[in-house]
MARLUM-770768 format. One record per residue (C-alpha): residue in one letter; residue number from 0; x, y, z. Coordinates in Angstrom, 3 decimals, decimal comma. Layout:
BEGIN
+----+-----+----------+----------+----------+
! aa !   i !     east !    north !       up !
+----+-----+----------+----------+----------+
!  A ! NUM !        X !        Y !        Z !
...
+----+-----+----------+----------+----------+
END
This chain:
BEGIN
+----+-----+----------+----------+----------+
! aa !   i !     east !    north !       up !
+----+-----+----------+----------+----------+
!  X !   0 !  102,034 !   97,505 ! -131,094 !
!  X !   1 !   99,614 !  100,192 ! -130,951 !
!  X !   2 !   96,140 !   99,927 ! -129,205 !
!  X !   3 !   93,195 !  101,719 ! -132,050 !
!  X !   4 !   90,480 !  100,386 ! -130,248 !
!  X !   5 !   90,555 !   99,545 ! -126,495 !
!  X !   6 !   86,899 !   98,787 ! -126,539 !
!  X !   7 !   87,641 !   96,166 ! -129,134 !
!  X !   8 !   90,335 !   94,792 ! -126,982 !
!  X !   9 !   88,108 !   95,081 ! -123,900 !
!  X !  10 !   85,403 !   93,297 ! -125,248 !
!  X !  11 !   87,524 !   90,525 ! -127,192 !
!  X !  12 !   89,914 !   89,927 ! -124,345 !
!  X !  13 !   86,794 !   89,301 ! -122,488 !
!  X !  14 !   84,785 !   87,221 ! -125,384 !
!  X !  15 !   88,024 !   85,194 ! -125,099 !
!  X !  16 !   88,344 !   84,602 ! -121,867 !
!  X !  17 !   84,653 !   83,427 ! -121,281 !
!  X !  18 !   85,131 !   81,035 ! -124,294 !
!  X !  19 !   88,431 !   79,213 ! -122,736 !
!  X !  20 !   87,080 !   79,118 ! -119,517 !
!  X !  21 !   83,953 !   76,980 ! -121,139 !
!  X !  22 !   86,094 !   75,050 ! -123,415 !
!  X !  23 !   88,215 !   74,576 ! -120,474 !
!  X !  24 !   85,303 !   73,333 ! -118,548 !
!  X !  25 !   83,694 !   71,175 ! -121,338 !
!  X !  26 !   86,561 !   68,973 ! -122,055 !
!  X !  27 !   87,659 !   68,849 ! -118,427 !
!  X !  28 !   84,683 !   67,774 ! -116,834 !
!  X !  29 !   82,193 !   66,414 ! -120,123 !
!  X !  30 !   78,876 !   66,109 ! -119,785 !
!  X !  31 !   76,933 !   62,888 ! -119,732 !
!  X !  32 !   74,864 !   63,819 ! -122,505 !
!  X !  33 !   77,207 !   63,565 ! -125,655 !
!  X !  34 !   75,317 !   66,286 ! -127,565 !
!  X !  35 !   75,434 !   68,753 ! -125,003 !
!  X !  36 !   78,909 !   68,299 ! -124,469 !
!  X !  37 !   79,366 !   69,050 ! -128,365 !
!  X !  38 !   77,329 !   71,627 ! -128,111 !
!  X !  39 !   79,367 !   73,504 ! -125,516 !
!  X !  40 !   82,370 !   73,084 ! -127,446 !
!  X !  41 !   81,164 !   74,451 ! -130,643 !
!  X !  42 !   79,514 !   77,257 ! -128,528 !
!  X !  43 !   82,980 !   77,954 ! -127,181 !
!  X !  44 !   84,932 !   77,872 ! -130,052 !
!  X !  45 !   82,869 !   80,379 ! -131,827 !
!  X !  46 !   82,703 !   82,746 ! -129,054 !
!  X !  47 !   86,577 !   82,477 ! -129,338 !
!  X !  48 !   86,651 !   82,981 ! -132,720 !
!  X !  49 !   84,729 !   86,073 ! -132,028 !
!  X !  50 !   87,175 !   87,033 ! -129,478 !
!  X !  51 !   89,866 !   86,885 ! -131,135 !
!  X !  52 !   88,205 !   88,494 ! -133,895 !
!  X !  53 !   88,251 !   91,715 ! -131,715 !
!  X !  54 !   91,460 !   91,123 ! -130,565 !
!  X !  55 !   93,212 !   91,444 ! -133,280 !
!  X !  56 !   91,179 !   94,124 ! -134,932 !
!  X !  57 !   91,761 !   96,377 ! -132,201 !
!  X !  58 !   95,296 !   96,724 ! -133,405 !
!  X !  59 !   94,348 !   97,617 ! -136,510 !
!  X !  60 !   94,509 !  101,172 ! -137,914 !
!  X !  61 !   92,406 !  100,113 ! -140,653 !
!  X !  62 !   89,517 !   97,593 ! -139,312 !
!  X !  63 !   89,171 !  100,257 ! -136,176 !
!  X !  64 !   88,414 !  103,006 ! -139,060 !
!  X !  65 !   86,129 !  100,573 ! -140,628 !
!  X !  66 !   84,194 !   99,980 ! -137,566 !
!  X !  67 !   83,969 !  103,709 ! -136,190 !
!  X !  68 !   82,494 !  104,469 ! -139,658 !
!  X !  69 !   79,855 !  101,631 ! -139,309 !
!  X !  70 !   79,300 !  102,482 ! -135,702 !
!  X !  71 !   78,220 !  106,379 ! -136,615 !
!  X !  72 !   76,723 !  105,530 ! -140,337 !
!  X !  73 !   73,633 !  107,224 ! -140,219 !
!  X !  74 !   71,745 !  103,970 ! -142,035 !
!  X !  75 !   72,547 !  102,227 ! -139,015 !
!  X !  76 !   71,500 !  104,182 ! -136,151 !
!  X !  77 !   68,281 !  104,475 ! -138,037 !
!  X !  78 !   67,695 !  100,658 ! -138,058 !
!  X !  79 !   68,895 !  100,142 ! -134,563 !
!  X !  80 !   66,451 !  103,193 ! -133,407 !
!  X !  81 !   63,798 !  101,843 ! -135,336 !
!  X !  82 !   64,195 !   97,950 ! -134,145 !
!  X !  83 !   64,600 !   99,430 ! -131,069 !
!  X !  84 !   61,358 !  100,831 ! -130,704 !
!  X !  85 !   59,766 !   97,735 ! -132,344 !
!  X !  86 !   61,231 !   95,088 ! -129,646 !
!  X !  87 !   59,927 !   97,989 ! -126,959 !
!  X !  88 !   55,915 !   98,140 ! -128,265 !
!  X !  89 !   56,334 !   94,584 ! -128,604 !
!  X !  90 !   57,417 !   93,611 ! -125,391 !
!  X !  91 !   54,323 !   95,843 ! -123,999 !
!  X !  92 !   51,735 !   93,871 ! -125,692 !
!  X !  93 !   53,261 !   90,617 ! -124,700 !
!  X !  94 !   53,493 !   92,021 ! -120,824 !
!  X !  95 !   49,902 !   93,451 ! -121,454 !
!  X !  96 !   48,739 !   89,985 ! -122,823 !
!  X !  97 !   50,668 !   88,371 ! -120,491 !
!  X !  98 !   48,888 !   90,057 ! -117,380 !
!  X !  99 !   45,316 !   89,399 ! -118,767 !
!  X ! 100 !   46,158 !   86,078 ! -119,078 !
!  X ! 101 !   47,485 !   85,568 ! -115,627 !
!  X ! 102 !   43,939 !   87,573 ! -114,276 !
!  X ! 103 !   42,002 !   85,514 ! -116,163 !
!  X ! 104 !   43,362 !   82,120 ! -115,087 !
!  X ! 105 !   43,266 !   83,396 ! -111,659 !
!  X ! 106 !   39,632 !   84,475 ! -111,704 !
!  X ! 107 !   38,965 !   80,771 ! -113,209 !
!  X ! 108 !   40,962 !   78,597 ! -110,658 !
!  X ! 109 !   40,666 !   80,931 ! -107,591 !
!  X ! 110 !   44,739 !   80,024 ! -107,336 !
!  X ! 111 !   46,734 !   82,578 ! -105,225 !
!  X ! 112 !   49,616 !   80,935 ! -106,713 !
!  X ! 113 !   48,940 !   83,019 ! -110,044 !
!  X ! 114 !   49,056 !   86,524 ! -107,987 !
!  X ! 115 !   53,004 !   87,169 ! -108,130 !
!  X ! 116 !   52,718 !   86,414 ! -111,798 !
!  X ! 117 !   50,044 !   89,444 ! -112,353 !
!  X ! 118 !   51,802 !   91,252 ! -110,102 !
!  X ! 119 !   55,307 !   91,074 ! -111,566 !
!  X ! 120 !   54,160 !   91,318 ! -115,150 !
!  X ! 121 !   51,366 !   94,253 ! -114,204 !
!  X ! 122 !   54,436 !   96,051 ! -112,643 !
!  X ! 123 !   57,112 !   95,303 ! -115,992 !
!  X ! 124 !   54,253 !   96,274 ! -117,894 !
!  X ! 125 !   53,730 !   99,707 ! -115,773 !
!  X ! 126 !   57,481 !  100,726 ! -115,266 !
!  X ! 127 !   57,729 !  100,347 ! -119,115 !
!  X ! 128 !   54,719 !  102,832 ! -119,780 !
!  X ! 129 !   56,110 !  105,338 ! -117,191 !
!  X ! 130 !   59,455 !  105,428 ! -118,766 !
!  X ! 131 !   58,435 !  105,662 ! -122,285 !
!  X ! 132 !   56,198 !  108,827 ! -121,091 !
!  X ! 133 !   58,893 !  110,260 ! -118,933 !
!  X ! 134 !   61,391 !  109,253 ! -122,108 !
!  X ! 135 !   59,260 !  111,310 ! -124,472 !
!  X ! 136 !   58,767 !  114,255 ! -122,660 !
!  X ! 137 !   62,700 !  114,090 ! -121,853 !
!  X ! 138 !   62,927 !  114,508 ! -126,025 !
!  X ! 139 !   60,016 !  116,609 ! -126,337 !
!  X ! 140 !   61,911 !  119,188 ! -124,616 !
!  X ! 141 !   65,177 !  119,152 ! -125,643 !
!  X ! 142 !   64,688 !  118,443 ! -129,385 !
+----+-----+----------+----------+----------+
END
């Protein structure tokens, strides 16, 4: 049989491999909790199913066609660029939100404990502006 698309079989030998290791684990040792055992299981078998999925369409002349012409339709890249971007701003208003929150609630309870929180969200919040400058200058010159 002829490989079309290692990634595929890359990525579903290693969907399936996760999934029977959890399955493996959730029948072998169950959980207490009945519903969380089920839930495990169910997780597992559709991660499976999803392996195998890519399994088996990586030997396939036809499905690997199929997904190369998905993977480069133009449609698509547009909508991942574009939701992209979206998930990006709106991470930085959560992270800006975040950190006023965090200064505000330590300004009101005089709580060191809330520092590292300001900090580490101030900082996300900063990296995320620097690279989206750096990012668009990057374009700005070589578009």
């Amino acid at each position: 049989m002829k490989i079309y698309n290692r990634k595929g079989l890359i990525w579903g030998v290693f969907w399936t491999m996760i999934a029977a290791f959890n399955l493996y684990h959730a029948i072998l040792s169950p959980d207490d909790f009945l519903m969380g055992q089920i839930k495990d299981i169910l997780i597992s078998v559709v991660v499976l199913m999803l392996g195998v999925t890519g399994f088996v369409r990586a030997f396939s002349k036809k499905a690997t066609l199929q997904d190369k012409i998905e993977q480069e339709d133009e449609r698509n890249r547009l909508i991942e660029l574009k939701s992209g971007a979206k998930a990006f701003q709106f991470l930085q208003i959560f992270l800006l939100l975040a950190t006023g929150v965090f200064a505000i609630v330590y300004k009101l309870t005089s709580n060191v404990g809330w520092i590292p929180f300001l900090i580490a969200t101030a900082v996300i919040w900063n990296v995320g502006f620097l690279v989206n400058i750096i990012a668009g200058i990057y374009y700005e010159k070589h578009s």
